[in-house]
N, C-alpha and C positions, 0 to 999 in steps of 0.2 A: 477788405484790407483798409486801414486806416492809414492816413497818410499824414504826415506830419503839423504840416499847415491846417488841416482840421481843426474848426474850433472844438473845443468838447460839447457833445450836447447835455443840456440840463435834463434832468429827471422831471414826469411832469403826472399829476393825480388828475385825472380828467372826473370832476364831480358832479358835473350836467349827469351824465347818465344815471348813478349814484343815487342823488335825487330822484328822477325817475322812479327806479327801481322802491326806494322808500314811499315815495305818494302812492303808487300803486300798490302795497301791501299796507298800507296805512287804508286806504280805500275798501279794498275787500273787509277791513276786518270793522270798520265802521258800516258797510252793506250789512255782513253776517250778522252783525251784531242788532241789529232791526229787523231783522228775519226772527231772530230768536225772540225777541220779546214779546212781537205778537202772538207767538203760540199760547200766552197764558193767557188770553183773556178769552170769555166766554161771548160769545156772539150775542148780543141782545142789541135791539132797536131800541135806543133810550126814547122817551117822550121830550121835547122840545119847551122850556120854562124859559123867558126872559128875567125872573126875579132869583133865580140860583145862585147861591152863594158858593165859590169854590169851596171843601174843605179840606186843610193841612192834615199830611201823615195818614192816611186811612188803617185802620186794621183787618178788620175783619167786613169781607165782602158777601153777601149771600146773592145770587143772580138767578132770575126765576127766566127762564127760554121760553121762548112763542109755544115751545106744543106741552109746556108747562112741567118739563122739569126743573129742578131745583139744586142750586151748587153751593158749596162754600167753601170759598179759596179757592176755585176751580176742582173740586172735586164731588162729583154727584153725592146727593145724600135724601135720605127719606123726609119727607115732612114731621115725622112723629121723633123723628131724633135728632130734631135742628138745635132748641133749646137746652136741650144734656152739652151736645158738639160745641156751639159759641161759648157756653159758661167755659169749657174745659179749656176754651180759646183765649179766652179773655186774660188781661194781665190782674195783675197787683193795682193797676192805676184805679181812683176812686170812678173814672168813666170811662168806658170802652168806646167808640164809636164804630158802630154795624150799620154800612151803606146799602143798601138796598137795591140793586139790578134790576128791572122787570120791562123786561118786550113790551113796546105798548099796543099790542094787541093782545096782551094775557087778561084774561078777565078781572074788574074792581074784587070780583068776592076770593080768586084767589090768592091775590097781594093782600088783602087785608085777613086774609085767614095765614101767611105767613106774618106779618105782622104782627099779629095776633098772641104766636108761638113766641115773635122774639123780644115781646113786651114781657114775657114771665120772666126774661130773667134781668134780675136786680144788677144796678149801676150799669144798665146799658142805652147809650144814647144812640138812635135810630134817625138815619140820612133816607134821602130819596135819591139816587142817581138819575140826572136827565142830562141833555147837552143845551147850547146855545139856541135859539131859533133860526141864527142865521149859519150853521155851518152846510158847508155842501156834503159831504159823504152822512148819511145817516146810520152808516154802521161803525161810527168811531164812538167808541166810549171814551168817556169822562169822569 
């Protein structure tokens, strides 16, 4: 029952909680959001170079795993149909850049027999992917 001498009360937005409520679905979806990215990358042990030069924009990735199979763009593929694959990959641009992945426990003869494959085709320029010397997780790619 209201009584006369009552002040009226004001109406009030309490936006502490509000807040709240926004940071923590702001939070989840920057968590999810780095959950998902790592699923695309292919597990290899890069070798460790102090002279590595970052390179801008990569396109096309070939990644060779420790028990020596072979991916490009994350998707397995034969060694005898690498070179058909990247050409069909390849843009318009006068040079493609193909980074090269390889576990460094995979053998020298069989990086250089992929190598080998991705030197046949014309206006492609060929990266070596390593990491820093000094980073702590060895299973982060670069």
């Amino acid at each position: 029952m209201k009584l006369p001498d009552d002040p009226p009360r004001s109406r009030q937005i309490y936006i502490v909680p509000m807040i709240d409520v926004l940071f923590a679905v702001l939070t989840f979806f920057v968590v999810s959001s780095l959950f998902m990215t790592q699923g695309e990358v292919i597990p290899v042990n890069l070798p460790t170079a102090a002279t590595a030069d970052p390179q801008p924009s990569l396109q096309i990735v070939v990644s060779i795993r420790a028990d020596g199979s072979i991916f490009l763009n994350q998707n397995p593929i034969e060694p005898v149909s690498l070179s058909e694959a990247v050409r069909q990959l390849m843009t318009t641009e006068q040079s493609t850049w193909v980074v090269l992945q390889a576990d460094e426990s995979v053998t020298h003869g069989q990086v250089i027999a992929v190598m080998d494959r991705l030197r046949q085709v014309e206006g492609l320029r060929l990266g070596i992917a390593t990491r820093p010397p000094n980073t702590a997780n060895p299973d982060a790619v670069n």
